[in-house]
C-alpha positions in Angstrom: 0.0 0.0 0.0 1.3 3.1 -0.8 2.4 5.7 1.9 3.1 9.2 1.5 6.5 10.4 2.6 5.1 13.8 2.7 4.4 15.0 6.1 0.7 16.8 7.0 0.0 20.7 7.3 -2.6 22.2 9.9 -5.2 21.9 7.2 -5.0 18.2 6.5 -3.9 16.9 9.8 -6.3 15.0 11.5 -8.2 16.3 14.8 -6.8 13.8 17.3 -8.6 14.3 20.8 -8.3 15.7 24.0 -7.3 13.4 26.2 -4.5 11.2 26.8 -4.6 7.3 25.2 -5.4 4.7 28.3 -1.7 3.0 28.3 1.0 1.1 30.8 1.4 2.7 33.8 4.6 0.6 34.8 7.4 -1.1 32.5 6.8 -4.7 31.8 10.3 -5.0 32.2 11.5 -4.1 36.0 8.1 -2.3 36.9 9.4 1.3 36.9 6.8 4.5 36.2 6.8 5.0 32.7 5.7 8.4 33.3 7.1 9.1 36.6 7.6 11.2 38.8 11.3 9.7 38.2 13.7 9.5 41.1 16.0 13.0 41.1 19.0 13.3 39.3 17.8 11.4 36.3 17.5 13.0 32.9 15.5 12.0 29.4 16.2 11.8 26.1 13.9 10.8 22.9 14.9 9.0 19.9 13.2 8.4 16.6 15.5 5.4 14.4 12.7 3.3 12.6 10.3 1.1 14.1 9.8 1.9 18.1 9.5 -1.9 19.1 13.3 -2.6 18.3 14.7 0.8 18.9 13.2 0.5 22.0 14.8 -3.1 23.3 18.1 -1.4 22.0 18.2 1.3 25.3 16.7 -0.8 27.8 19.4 -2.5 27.3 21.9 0.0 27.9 23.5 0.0 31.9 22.3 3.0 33.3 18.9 3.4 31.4 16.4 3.6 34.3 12.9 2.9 32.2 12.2 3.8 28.5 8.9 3.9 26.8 7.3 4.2 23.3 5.4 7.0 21.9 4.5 9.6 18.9 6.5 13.0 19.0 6.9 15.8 16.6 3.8 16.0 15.1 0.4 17.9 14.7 -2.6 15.7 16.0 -3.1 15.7 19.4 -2.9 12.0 21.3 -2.8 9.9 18.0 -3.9 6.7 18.0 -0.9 4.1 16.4 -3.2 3.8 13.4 -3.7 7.4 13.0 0.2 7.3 13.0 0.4 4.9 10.5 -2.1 6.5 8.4 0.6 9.8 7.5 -1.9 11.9 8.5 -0.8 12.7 12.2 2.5 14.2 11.8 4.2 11.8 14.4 7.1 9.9 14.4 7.8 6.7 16.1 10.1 7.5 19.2 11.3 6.0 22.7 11.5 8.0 25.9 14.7 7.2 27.9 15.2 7.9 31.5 18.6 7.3 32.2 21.5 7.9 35.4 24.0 10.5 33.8 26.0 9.2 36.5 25.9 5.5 35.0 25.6 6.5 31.4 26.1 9.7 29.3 24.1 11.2 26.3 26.9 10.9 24.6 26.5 6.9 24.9 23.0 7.3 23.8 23.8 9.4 21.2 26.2 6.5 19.6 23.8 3.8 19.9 21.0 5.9 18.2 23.2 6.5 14.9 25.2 3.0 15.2 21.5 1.3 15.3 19.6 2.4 12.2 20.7 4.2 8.8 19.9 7.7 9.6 20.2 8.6 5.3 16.8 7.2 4.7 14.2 10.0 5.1 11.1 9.3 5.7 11.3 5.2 5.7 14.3 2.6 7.8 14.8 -0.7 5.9 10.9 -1.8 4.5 9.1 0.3 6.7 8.2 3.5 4.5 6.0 6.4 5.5 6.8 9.3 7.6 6.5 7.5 11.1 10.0 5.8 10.6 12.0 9.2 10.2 15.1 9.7 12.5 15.0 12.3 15.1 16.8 13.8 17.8 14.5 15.4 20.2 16.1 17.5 22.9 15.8 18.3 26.5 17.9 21.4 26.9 20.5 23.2 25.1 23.2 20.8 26.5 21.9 18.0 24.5 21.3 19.9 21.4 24.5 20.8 21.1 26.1 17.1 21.7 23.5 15.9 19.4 24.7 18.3 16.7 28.3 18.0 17.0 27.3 14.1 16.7 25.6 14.2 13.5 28.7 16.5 12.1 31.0 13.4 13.0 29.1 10.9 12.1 28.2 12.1 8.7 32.0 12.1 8.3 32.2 8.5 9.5 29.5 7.5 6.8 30.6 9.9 4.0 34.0 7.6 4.0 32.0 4.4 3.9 30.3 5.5 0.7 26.6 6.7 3.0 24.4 9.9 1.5 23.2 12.7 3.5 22.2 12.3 7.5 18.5 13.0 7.3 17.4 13.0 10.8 15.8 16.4 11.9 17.3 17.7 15.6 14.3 19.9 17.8 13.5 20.1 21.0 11.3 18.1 22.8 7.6 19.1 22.6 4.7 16.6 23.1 5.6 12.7 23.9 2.4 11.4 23.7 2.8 7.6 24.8 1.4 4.8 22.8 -1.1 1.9 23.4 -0.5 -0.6 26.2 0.4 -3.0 23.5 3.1 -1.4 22.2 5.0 -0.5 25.4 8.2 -3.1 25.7 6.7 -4.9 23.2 9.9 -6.9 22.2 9.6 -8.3 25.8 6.5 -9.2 26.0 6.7 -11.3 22.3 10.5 -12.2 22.3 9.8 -13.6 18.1 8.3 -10.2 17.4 8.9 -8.1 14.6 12.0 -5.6 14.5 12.9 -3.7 11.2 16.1 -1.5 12.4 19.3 -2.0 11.7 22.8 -0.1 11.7 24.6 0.9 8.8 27.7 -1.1 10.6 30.0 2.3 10.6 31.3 3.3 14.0 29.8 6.5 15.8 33.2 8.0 17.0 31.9 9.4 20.2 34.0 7.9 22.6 37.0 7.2 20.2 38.3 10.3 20.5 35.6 12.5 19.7 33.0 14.0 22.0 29.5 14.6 21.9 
């Protein structure tokens, strides 16, 4: 079926609703809030790389990472449902929320397994999955993280320009919205170990951490 790679204006977007989706209240995985309040000290961060079910299994992962959850970010319709999502019309992409210790893990660890997971030169599709849900983003928390985020994506598109990779694609903004997504969806990889998962890396080291910082 074909999928626009075009993303929605204010016109065409659809009206979405007022309230919140119902949806997990506590990770399936070690039964943290995945909304908080979050124990002080502890920072997020939000990532777009493809389908959410595997980019979400690759941070939970990740020593350090308190929870992480799934949602739709940078879009237009107020609390999509996953098939308004899919449908183009919302705006949204795919994204995981993590809550991780900066004291444990840095951003700048995040940061490398974002761009080492998924081919971030795809626009508005990752591997088979086409449509505007499965573009890459950075969505920041403050200006500290914009900033390592940037200076990532300069060295990285370096990395892949010498391994024969295009243009980085993925859009850098600041957070706005995360609006979380179904029950279902939340550590979904978890709860169906077989499941589906459509990312994966372009196999060219991030160099944050080799001698290049974020």
């Amino acid at each position: 079926m074909f999928k626009s790679r075009d993303l929605p204006t204010l016109a065409t977007a659809l009206p979405g609703r007022p309230n919140p989706l119902p949806t997990a209240e506590r990770s399936f995985i070690n039964g943290e809030a995945l909304k908080g309040p979050f124990p002080e000290g502890l920072e997020t961060a939000q990532f777009a790389m493809g389908c959410f079910w595997g980019v979400e299994r690759k941070f939970w992962v990740v020593p350090g990472v308190h929870v992480t959850a799934v949602g739709y970010v940078a879009g237009i319709t107020p609390n999509p449902t996953y098939e308004e999502v899919c449908s183009g019309r919302t705006g949204h992409t795919e994204a995981v929320l993590v809550v991780y210790d900066p004291a444990r893990v840095s951003y700048g660890d995040l940061l490398k397994v974002f761009w080492e997971n998924h081919d971030p030169t795809q626009g508005m599709r990752q591997g088979n999955d086409i449509g505007t849900q499965y573009r890459s983003g950075i969505y920041t928390a403050n200006e500290a993280q914009a900033e390592a985020a940037q200076a990532s994506l300069v060295a990285y598109q370096q990395a892949l320009k010498a391994q024969g990779y295009g243009t980085i694609t993925t859009e850098i903004a600041p957070t706005a919205d995360f609006f979380y997504a179904e029950d279902y969806h939340q550590q979904y990889l978890a709860k169906n170990p077989a499941g589906y998962c459509g990312i994966g890396g372009t196999g060219v080291t991030c160099p944050i951490g080799v001698g290049v910082g974020a």
